[in-house]
N, C-alpha and C positions, 0 to 999 in steps of 0.2 A: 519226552516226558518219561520220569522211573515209573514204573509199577507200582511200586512202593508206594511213590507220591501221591497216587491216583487214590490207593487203601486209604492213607494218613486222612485225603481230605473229606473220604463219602464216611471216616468214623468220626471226622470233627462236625461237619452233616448232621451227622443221624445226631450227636449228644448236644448241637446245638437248638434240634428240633425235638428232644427230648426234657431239655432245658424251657424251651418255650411253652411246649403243653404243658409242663408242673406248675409253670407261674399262671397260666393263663386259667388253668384248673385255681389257682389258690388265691388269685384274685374273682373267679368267679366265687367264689366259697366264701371269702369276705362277705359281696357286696350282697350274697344270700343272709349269711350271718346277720350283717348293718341292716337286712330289710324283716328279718325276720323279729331284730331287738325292737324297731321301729315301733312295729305294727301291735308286739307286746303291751307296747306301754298305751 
């Protein structure tokens, strides 16, 4: 195995586990949103 390869894949790692906490943050933020219009009305 290259060196190289090893970087390539712990930075597709780290941006695919930076990818999943934005969406998981932006769907938590929604479903606050949705419950917060809810309770408005």
């Amino acid at each position: 195995m290259d060196p190289k390869f090893h970087k390539l894949m712990y930075l597709i790692a780290f941006l695919a586990l930076l990818i999943a906490i934005l969406t998981i943050y932006e769907v938590l933020n929604a479903i606050n949103l949705f419950f917060t219009e809810r309770i408005k009305i």
